[in-house]
Kinemage of the C-alpha trace (Angstrom):
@kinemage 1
@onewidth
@group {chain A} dominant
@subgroup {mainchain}
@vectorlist {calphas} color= white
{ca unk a 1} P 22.664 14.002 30.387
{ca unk a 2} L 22.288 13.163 26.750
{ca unk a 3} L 19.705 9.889 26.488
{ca unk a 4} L 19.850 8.137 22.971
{ca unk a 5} L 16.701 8.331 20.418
{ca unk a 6} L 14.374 5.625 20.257
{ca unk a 7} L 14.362 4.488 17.318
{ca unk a 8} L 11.166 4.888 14.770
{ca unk a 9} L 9.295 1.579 14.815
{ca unk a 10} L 8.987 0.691 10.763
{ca unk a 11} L 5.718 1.135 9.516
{ca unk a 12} L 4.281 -1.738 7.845
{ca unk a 13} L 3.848 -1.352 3.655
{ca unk a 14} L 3.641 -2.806 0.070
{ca unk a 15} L 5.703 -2.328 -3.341
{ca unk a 16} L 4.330 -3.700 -6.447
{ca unk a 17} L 7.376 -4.271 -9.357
{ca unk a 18} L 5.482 -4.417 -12.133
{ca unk a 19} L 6.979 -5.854 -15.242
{ca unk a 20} L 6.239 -6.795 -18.994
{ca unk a 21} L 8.154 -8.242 -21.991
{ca unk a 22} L 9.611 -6.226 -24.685
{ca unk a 23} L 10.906 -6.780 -27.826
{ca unk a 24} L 14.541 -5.976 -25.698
{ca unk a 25} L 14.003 -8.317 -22.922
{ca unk a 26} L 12.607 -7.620 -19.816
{ca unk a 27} L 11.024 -4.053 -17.973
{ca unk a 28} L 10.001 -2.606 -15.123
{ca unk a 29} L 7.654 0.447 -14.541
{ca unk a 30} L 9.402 3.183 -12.731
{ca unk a 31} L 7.704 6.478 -10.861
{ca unk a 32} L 9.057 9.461 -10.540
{ca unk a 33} L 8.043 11.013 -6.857
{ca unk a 34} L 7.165 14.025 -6.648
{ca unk a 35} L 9.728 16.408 -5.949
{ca unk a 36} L 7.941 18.076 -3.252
{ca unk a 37} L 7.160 14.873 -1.483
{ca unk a 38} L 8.968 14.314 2.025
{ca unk a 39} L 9.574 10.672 1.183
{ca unk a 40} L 11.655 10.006 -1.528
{ca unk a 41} L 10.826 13.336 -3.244
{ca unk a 42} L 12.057 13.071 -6.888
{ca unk a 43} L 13.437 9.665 -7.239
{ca unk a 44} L 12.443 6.789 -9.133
{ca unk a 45} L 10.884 3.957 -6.709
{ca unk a 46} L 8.424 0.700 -7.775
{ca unk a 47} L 4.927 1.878 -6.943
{ca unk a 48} L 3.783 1.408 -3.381
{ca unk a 49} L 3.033 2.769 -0.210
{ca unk a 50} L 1.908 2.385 3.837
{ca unk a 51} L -0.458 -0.091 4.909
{ca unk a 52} L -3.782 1.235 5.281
{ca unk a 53} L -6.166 0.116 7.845
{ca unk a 54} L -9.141 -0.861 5.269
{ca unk a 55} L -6.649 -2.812 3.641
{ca unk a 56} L -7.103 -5.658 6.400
{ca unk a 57} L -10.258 -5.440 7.272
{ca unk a 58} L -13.525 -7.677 6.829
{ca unk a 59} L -14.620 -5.849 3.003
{ca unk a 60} L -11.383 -6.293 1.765
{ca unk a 61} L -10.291 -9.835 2.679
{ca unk a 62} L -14.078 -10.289 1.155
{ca unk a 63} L -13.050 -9.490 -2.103
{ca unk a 64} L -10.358 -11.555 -2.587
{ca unk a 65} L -9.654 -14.231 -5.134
{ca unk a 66} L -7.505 -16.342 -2.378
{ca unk a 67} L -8.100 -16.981 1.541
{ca unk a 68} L -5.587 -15.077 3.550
{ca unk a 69} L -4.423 -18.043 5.063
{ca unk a 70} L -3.155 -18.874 1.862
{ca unk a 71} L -1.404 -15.174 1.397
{ca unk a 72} L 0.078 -15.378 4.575
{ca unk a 73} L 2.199 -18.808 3.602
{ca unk a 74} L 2.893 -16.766 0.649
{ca unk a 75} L 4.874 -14.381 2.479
{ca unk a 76} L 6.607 -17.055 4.614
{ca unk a 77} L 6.332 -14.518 7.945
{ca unk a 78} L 4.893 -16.862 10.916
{ca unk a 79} L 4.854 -13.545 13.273
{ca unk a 80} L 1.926 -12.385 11.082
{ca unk a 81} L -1.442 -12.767 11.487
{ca unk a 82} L -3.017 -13.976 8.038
{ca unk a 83} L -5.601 -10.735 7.639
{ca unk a 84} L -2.484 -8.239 8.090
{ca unk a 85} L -0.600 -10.720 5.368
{ca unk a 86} L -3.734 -10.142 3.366
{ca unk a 87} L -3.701 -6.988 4.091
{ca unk a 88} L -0.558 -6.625 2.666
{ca unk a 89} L -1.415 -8.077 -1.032
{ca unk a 90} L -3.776 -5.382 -0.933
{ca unk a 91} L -1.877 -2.890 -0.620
{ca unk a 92} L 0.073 -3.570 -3.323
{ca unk a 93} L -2.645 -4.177 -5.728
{ca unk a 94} L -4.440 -0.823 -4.506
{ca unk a 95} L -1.246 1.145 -4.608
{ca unk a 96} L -1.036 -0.541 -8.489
{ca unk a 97} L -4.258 1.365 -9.235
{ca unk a 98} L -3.703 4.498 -7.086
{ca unk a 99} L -0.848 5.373 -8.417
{ca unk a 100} L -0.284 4.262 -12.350
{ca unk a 101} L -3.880 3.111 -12.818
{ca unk a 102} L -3.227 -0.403 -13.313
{ca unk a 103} L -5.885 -2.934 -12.152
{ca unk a 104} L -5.451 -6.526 -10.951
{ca unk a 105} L -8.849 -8.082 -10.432
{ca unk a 106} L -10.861 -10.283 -12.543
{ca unk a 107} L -14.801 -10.339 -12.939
{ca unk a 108} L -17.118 -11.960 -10.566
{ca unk a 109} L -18.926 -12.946 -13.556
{ca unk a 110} L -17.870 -13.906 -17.087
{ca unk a 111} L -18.448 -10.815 -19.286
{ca unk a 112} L -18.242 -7.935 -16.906
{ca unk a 113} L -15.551 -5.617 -18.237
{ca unk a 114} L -11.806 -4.300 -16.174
{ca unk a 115} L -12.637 -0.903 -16.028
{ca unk a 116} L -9.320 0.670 -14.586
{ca unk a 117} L -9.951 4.537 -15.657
{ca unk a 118} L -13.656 4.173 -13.662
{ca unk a 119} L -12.146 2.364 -10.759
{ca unk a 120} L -8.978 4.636 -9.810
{ca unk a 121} L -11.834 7.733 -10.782
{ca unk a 122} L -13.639 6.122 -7.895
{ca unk a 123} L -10.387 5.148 -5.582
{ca unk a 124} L -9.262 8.619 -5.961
{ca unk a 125} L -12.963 10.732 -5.314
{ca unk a 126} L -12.779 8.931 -1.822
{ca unk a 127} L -14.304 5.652 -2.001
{ca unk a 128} L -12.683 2.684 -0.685
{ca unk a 129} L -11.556 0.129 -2.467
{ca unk a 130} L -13.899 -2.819 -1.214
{ca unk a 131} L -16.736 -0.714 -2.601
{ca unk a 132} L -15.003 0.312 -5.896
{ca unk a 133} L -14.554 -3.769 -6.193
{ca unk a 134} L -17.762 -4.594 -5.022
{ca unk a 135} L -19.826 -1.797 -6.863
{ca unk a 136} L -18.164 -3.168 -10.456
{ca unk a 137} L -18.361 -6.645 -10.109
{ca unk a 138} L -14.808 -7.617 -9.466
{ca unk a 139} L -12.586 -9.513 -6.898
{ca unk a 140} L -8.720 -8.653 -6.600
{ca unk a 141} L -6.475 -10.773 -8.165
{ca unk a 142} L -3.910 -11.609 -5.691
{ca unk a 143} L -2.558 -14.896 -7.264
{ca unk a 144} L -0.907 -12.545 -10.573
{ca unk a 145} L 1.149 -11.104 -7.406
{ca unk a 146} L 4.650 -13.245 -5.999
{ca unk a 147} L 6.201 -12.440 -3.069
{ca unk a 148} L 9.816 -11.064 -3.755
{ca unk a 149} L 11.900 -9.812 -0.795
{ca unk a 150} L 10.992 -8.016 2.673
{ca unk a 151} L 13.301 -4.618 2.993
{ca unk a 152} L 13.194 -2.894 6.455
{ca unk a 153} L 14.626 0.685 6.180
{ca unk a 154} L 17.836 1.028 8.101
{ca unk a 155} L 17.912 2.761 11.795
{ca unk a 156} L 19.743 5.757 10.155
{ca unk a 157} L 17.664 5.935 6.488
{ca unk a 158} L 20.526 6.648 3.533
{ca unk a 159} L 17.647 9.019 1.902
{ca unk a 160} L 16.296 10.812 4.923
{ca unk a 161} L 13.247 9.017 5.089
{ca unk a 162} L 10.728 7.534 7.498
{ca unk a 163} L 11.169 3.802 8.743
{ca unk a 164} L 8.807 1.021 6.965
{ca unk a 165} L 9.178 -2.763 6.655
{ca unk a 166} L 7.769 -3.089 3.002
{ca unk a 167} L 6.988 -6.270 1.299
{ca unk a 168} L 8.044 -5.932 -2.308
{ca unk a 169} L 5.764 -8.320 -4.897
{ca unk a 170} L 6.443 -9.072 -8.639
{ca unk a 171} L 3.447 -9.029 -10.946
{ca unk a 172} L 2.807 -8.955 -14.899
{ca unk a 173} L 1.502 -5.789 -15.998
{ca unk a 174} L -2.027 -6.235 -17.425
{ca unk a 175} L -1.449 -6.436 -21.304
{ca unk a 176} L -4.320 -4.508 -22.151
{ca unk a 177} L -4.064 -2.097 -19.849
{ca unk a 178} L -1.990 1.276 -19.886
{ca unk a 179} L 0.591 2.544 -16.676
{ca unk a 180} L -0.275 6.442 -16.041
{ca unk a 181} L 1.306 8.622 -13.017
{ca unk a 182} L -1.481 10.201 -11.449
{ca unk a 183} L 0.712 13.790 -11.725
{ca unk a 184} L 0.086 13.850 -7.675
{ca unk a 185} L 2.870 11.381 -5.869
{ca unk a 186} L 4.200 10.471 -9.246
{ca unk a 187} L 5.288 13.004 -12.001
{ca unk a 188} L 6.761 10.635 -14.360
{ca unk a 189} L 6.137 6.910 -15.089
{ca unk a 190} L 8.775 5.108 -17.530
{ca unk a 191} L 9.199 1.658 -18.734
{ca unk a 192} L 13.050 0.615 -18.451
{ca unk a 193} L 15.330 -2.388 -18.642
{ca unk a 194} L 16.423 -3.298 -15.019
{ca unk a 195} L 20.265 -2.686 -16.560
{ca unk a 196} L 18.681 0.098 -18.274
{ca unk a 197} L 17.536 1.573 -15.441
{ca unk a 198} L 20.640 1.460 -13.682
{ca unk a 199} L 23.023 2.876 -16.584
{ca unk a 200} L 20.763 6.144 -16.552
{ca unk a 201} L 21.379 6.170 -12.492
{ca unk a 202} L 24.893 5.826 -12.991
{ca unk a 203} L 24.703 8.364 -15.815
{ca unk a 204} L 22.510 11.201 -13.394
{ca unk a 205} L 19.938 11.185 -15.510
{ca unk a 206} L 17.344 9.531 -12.690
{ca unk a 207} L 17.754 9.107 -9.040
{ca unk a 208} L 17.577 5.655 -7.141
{ca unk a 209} L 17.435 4.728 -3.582
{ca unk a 210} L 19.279 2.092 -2.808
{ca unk a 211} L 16.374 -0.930 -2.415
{ca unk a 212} L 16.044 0.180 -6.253
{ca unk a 213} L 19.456 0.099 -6.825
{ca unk a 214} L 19.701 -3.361 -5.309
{ca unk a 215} L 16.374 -4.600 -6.841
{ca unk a 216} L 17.039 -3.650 -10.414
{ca unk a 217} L 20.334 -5.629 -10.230
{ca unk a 218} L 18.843 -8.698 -9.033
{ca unk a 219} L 16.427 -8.043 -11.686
{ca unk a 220} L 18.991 -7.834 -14.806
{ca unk a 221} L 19.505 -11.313 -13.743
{ca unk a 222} L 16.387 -12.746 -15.687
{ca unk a 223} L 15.394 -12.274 -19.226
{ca unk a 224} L 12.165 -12.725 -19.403
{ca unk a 225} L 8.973 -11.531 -16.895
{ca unk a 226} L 8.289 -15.631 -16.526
{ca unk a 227} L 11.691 -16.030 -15.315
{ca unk a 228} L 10.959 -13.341 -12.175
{ca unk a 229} L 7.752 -14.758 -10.997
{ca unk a 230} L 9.129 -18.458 -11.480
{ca unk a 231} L 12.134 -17.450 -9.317
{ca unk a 232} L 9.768 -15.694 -7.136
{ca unk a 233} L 7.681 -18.684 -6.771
{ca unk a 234} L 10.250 -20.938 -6.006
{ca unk a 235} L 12.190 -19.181 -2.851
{ca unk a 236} L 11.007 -17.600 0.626
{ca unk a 237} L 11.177 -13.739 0.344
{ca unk a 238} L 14.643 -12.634 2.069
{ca unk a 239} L 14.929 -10.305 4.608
{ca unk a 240} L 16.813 -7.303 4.128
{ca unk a 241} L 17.457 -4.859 6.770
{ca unk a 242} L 20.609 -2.838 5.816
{ca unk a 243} L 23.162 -1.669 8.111
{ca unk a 244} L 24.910 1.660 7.823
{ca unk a 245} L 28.279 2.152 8.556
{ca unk a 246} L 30.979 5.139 8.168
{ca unk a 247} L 33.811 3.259 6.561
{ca unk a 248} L 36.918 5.203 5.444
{ca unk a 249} L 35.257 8.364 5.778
{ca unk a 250} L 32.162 6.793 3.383
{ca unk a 251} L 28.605 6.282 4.595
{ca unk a 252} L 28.545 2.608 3.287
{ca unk a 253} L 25.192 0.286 3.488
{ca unk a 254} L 25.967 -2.940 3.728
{ca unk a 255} L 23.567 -5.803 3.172
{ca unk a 256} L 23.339 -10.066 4.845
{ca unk a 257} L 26.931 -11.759 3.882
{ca unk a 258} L 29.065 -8.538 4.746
{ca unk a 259} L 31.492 -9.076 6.895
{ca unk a 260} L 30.200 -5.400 8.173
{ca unk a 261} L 26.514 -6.779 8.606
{ca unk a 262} L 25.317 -9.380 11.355
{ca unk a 263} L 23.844 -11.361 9.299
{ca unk a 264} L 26.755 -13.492 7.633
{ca unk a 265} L 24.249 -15.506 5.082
{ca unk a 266} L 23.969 -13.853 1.892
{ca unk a 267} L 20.021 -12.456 1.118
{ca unk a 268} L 20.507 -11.007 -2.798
{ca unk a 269} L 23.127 -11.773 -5.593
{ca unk a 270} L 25.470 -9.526 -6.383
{ca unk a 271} L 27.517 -6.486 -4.032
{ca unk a 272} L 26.765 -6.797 -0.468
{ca unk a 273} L 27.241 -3.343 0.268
{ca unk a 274} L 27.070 0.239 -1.890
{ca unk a 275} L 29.258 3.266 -0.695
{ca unk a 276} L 28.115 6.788 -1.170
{ca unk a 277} L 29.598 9.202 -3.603
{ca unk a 278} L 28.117 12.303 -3.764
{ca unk a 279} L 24.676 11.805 -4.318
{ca unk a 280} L 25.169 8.204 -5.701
{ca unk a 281} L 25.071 4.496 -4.077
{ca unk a 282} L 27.795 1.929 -5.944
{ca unk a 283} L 29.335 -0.722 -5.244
{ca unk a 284} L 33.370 -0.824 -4.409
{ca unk a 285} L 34.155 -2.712 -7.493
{ca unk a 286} L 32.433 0.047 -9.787
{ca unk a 287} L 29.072 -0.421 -11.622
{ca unk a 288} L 29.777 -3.569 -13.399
{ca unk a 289} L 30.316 -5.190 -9.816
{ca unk a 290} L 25.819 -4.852 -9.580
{ca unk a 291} L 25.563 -7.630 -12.263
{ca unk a 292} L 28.895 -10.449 -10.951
């Protein structure tokens, strides 16, 4: 007798979309993943990762600039507890700094400098990152971070990945700081248009999973990196947890308002579901249908 998988519980995590004005309009900082990684290996994914246990715990709720009561209204999740809501801004500002050396805090005291290269030195020989905080004077600066949407990987993953129920945050990119892959989990790190972004996908010149895909073309929406965190501000994160279907023959993920997905009110703008073909995610009405 055959019994039927149970299926992997998500595991809780944190994407940071980092963006900044150019002279072109808005961008977003993309990573490369490592090709050799098992999740995700070689596409281009928003910096992030898994929950860690220190991220929640007594130190690093310590050294925050906001009370994670506050965070957790942020997120709009009432099945949370507040320090695993904190936890979760923490994440996202630690993966920031882990992974393209970008750092989010702000002094304890007036004239004690942001020293990114010295604090992701320390992050990376070992040392967690209450002490890296509390060692150079600084706090983390959760209120530069919005809460943007909530994506829960489907029971069958499009990219062969593990399950995780990641909270995705908008934040401006600290102006006088510079975005580096750390040539570990990230071999490349690019700044792009959200349209941009998407033409090279459609072009094969980078891989996307589809949260990317579905991200960027909400982001093409807005002009300016003002407009995102205004717009972020302003709305309770949706929930997304896709559904995957075979539909003529296609794998097709489809997305709240589908008439293939349970959930009939619509989460994003734009297609509310992407078919594969080949090794790409689109929507039925062609590329142009990311951005109607």
């Amino acid at each position: 007798m055959t019994t039927t998988p149970v299926p992997e519980t998500p595991r809780d995590a944190a994407t940071v979309v980092l963006l900044r004005d150019a002279p072109g309009g808005l961008e977003v900082l993309l990573q490369r993943r490592h090709a050799q990684m098992t999740d995700m290996g070689g596409l281009y994914v928003f910096p992030g990762g898994k929950l860690d246990p220190q991220d929640s715990d007594a130190q690093s709720l310590a050294a925050l600039d906001q009370a994670p009561q506050a965070l957790h209204a942020h997120l709009g999740e009432p099945d949370l507890t507040a320090p695993l809501a904190a936890g979760l801004h923490v994440a996202a500002l630690r993966e920031a700094l882990e992974e393209c050396g970008l750092l989010l805090a702000e002094p304890l005291q007036a004239g004690v400098p942001l020293d990114a290269p010295r604090a992701r030195a320390m992050l990376r020989e070992g040392q967690p990152l209450a002490q890296v905080l509390s060692h150079l004077g600084l706090r983390l600066a959760t209120q530069r971070l919005a809460a943007w949407s909530r994506w829960i990987t489907p029971l069958s993953p499009a990219m062969g990945t593990r399950r995780f129920d990641t909270r995705f945050f908008v934040a401006p990119a600290p102006l006088d700081q510079t975005a580096a892959h750390d040539n570990e989990e990230a071999t490349e790190s690019v700044w792009l248009a959200p349209r941009a972004a998407l033409e090279q996908y459609r072009d094969g010149q980078i891989e996307l999973a589809p949260p990317q895909i579905m991200s960027l073309a909400h982001l093409a929406r807005y002009a300016r990196m003002q407009d995102v965190v205004v717009a972020a501000r302003s709305q309770r994160p949706p929930t997304i947890l896709p559904l995957a279907h075979l539909d003529a023959g296609l794998r097709t993920i489809a997305y709240p308002g589908d008439p293939l997905h349970a959930e009939h009110k619509r989460a994003l703008p734009g297609p509310t579901r992407l078919r594969q073909q080949g090794r790409q995610f689109l929507p039925e009405g062609g590329f142009e249908a990311l951005f109607l």
